[in-house]
C-alpha positions in Angstrom: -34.6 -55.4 7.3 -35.0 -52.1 9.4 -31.0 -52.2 10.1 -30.5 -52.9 6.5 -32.6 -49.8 5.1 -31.8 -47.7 8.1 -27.7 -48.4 6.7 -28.9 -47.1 2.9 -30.3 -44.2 4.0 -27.3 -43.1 6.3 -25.4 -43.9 3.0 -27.2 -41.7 0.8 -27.3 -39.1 3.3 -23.3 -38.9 3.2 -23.3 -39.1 -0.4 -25.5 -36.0 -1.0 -23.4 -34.3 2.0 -20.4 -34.9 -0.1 -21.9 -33.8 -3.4 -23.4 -30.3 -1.6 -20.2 -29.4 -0.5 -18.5 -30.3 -3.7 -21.3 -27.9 -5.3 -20.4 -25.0 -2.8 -16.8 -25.2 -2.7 -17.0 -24.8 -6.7 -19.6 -21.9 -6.5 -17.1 -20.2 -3.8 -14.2 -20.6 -6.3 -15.5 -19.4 -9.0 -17.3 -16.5 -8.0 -13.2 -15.4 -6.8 -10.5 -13.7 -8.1 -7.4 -15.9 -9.3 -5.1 -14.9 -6.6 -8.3 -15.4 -3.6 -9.0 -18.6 -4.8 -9.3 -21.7 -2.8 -6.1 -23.0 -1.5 -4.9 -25.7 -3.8 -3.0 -29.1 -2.8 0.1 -29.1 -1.8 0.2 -24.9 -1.6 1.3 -22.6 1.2 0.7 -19.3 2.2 3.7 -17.3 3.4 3.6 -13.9 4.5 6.3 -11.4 2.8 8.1 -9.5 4.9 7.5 -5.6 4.0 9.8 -2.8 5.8 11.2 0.6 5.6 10.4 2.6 2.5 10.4 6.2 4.0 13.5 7.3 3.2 13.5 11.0 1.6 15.8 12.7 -1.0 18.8 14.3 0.6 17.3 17.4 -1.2 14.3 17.6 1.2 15.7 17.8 4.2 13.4 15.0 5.3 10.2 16.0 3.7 8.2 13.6 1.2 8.5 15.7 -1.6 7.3 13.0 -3.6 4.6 12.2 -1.7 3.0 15.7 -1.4 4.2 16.8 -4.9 2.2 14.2 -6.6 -0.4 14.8 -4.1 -1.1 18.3 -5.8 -0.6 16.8 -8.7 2.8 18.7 -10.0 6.2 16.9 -11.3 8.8 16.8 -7.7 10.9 19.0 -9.6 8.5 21.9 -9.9 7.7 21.4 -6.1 11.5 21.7 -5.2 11.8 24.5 -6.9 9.0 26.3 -6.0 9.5 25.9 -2.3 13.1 27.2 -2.3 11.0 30.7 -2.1 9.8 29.0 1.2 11.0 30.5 5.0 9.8 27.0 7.2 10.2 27.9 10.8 13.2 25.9 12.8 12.5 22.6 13.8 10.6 22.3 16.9 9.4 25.8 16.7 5.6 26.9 16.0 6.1 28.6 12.2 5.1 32.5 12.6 1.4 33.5 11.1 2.7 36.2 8.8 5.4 34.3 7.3 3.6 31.2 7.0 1.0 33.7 4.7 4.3 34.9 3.2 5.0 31.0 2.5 1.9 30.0 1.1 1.5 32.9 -1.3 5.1 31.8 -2.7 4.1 28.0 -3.1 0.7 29.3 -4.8 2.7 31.6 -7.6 4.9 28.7 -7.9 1.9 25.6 -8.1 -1.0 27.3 -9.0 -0.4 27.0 -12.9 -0.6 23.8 -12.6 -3.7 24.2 -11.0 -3.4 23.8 -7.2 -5.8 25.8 -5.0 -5.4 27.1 -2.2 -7.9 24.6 -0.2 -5.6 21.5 -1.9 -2.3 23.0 -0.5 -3.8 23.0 2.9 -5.3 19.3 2.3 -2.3 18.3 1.4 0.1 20.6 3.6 -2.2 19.1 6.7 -2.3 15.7 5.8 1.5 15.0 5.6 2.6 17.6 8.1 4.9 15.8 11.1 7.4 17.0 13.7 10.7 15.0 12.9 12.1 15.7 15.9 9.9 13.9 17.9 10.0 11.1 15.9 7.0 10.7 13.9 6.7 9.9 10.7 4.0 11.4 8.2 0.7 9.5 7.8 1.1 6.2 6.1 -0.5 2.9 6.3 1.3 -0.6 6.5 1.2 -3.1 3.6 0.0 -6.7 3.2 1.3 -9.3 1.0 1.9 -13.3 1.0 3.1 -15.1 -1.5 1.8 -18.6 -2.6 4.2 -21.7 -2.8 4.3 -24.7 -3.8 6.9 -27.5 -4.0 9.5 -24.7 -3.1 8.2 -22.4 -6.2 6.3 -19.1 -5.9 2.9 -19.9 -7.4 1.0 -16.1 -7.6 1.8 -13.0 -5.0 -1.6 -11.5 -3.8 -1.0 -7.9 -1.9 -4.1 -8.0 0.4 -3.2 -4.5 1.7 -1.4 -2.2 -1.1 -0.9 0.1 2.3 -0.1 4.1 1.6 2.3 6.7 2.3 5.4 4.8 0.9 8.4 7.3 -0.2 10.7 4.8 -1.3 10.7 1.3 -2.4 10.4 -1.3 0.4 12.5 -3.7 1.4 10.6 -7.1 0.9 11.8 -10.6 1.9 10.3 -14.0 1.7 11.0 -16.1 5.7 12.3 -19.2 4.2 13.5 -18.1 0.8 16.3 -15.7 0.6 17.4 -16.4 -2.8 14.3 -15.0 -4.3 14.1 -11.6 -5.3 10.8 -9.5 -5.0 10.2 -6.2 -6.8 7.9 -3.8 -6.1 6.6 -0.8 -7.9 4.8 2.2 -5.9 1.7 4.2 -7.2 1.6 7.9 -6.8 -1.4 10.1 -7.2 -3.6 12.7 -6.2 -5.7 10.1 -4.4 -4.5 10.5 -0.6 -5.3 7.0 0.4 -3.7 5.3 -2.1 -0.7 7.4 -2.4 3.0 6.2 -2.1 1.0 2.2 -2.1 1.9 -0.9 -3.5 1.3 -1.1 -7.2 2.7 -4.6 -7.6 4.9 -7.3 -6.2 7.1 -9.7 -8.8 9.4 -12.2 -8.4 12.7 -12.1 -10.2 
């Protein structure tokens, strides 16, 4: 009799285990987006493969015009043409302290109608300044994306990092699944840290 009631209550126990984490798995899912919700049968995650997308315009001699143009807020155009009234030093060589006045008080009668101050120029001058020549590249953050599959199909695209800093579109390829083509568009702004990031990711 003991074994017998003993074997109900071990039964029962599993049951309500089963029915508690049925109750928690749903709260989980529901209280998430579409593309963070729980993995579904038969679905894989596979990372997308996100490089380059720091190439400049011939026209900028390397710097990201597009980057720091819509950084002040001001179409490239008006940027380009404002700093052709710009002396930068050599490359590798520390820019003089009169002419880099000389240089700012062109950029400002170019860039201040549009409203750019003199404190945003140096936010922005400062925050993308880089030596080329040494190899380094202006400050930028990496992107993060996988794309969910099923049954050989992509299911959703989640970017999990939209990354920053991007001056061209990336190159982005799926391990596995060369025959699918991924476009991406890039947001621009006058927020720093999302700047030159990944707007979106489709599949063609």
């Amino acid at each position: 009799m003991r074994s017998y009631l003993k074997r109900i209550v071990t039964l029962l126990a599993i049951s309500l285990s089963a029915v508690t984490g049925s109750l928690f798995l749903g709260t989980t899912a529901k209280g998430q987006s579409a593309d963070q919700a729980v993995m579904r049968e038969g679905e894989v995650q596979v990372p997308i493969t996100i490089s380059r997308g720091h190439d400049t315009d011939p026209r900028d001699h390397g710097r990201p015009v597009i980057l720091v143009a819509a950084a002040l807020g001001v179409p490239a155009d008006v940027f380009r043409a404002t700093f052709r009234n710009v002396s930068p030093a050599p490359s590798g060589h520390e820019p003089d302290p009169a002419q880099v006045n000389l240089n700012k008080q062109a950029l400002l009668r170019g860039l201040g109608p549009y409203g750019v101050t003199n404190d945003r120029l140096d936010t922005v001058s400062d925050y993308y300044r880089y030596n080329g020549s040494r190899g380094e590249l202006w400050r930028n953050r990496r992107a993060v994306a996988f794309a969910t599959v099923k049954d050989g199909k992509i299911v959703r695209i989640t970017i999990t990092n939209p990354g920053a800093g991007y001056s061209s579109v990336p190159i982005l390829t799926l391990p596995g699944m060369s025959t699918v083509k991924l476009k991406v568009a890039l947001l621009f702004g006058t927020d720093l840290s999302k700047n030159g990031s990944l707007k979106s990711i489709t599949a063609e």
